[in-house]
N, C-alpha and C positions, 0 to 999 in steps of 0.2 A: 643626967650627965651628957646624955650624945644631944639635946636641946641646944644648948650654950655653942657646940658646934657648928649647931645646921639654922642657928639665930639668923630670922632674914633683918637686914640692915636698913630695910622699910617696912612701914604700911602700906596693907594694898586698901585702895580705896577705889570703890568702885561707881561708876559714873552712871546713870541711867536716862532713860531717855525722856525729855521733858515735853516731846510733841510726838503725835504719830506720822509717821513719816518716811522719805529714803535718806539713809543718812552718807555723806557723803564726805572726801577730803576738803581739808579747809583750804588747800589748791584752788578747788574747783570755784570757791568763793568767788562774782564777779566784784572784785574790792581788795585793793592792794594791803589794805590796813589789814586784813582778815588772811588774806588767800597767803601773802609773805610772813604770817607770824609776826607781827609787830607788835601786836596785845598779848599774846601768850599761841601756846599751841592746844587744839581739842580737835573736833570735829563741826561739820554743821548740819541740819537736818532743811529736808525741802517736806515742809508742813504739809498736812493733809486735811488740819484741825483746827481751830481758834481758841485754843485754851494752854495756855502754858503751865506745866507743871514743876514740882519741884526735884530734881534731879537726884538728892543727897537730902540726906538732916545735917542741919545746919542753921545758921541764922543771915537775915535781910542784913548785909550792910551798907547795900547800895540799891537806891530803885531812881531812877530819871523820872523829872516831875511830870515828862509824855508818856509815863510810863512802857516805854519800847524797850526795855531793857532794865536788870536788874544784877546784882552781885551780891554771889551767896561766899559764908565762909564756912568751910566744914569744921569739926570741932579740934583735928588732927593739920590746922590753918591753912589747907588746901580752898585756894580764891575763885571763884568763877564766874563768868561776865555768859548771861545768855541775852543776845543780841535777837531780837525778835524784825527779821526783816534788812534790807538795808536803804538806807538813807528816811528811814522811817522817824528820825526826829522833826522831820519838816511836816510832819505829819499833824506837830502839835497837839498831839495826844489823843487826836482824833480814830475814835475806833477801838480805841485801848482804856482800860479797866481793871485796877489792879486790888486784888483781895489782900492784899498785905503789906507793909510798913517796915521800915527802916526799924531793925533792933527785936521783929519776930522771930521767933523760933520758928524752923518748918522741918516737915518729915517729907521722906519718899514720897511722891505721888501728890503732897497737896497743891492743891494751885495756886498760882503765883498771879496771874495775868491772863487775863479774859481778850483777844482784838477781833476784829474780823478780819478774819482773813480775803473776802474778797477787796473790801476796802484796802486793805495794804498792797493786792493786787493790782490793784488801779491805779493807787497813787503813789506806790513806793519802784524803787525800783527793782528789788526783788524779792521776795518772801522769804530768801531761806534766811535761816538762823544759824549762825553759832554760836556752836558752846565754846567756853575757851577757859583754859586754868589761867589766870594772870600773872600769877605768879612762881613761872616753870622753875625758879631756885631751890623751890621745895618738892620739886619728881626728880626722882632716881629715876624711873622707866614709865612710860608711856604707852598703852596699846588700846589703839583704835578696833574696834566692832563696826565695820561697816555693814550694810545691810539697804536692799531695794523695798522694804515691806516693815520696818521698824513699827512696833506698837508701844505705847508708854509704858514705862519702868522696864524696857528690854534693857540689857546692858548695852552700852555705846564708849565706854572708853573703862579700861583700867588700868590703875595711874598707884605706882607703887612712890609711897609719898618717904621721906628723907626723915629721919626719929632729929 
C-alpha cells in the first residue's frame, strides 16, 4: 500500500567509470562543445590508462571508424557519447583499437577501446575524456561523483532516468 505512495517517478541508473583516472567537471573541459553542454551533460575523466571500459550494460550503437569515441545505449534508453581525448579524430585512428562493433551487447567493465595514451598525448590536444548522456530529455536528475584518484567501475555520475 504505502509503495504506490513513495513510487520514485524515475530509474536510477548508475554511471561507472570507464578509465582510471581524476574525474573532473565538464566545465573544466578545454572545448566549448564539451565544457557548455552542447552534446548533453556528464562528466569527463583525465585518464591515467589506455584502455576504455564499458560504463553500463548496454549496447554499441555508435563507434567512429577512428575509433576515439563510441555511443552506448542503456536498456532504460539512457545514450552516451564517451569521447576518448579531444580533437583526436585527426588522429585517424591511429593508436586506437576497438574490441567491439556496432549492435554488441556489453556489460560493466568490458572493454570497449584499447589507445595509447602517450600517443594521444603527443598528438591530440588533450587526453581527457568525456562521458556525456546525449540525450538529457530522458534525466529527471543528474549527480556527478567527482573524485582526484577514480579507479574503473567507481561510480562517476547518477542519473535518475524519466519512466
Amino acid at each position: 500500500m504505502f509503495k504506490k505512495w513513495f513510487k520514485k517517478s524515475a530509474n536510477e541508473q548508475v554511471i561507472k567509470a570507464p578509465l582510471r583516472g581524476r574525474v573532473v567537471a565538464l566545465s573544466e573541459v578545454p572545448d566549448p562543445v564539451f565544457a557548455e553542454k552542447m552534446m548533453g551533460d556528464g562528466v569527463a575523466i583525465q585518464p591515467e590508462e589506455g584502455t576504455l571500459y564499458s560504463p553500463v550494460e548496454g549496447e554499441v550503437v555508435q563507434l567512429f571508424p577512428t575509433h576515439h569515441a563510441i555511443g552506448l545505449q542503456t536498456a532504460d534508453g539512457l545514450e552516451l557519447l564517451l569521447h576518448i581525448g579531444l580533437e583526436t579524430v585527426s588522429m585517424e585512428g591511429e593508436g586506437f583499437s576497438a574490441h567491439v562493433k556496432v549492435g554488441d551487447k556489453v556489460k560493466n567493465g568490458d572493454p570497449l577501446i584499447d589507445f595509447s595514451l602517450d600517443l594521444v598525448k603527443e598528438k591530440a590536444k588533450s587526453t581527457i575524456t568525456p562521458i556525456v548522456i546525449t540525450n538529457m530529455d530522458k534525466v529527471d536528475k543528474l549527480e556527478p561523483h567527482y573524485s582526484d584518484a577514480v579507479q574503473t567501475g567507481d561510480t562517476i555520475l547518477t542519473v535518475s532516468v524519466k519512466e
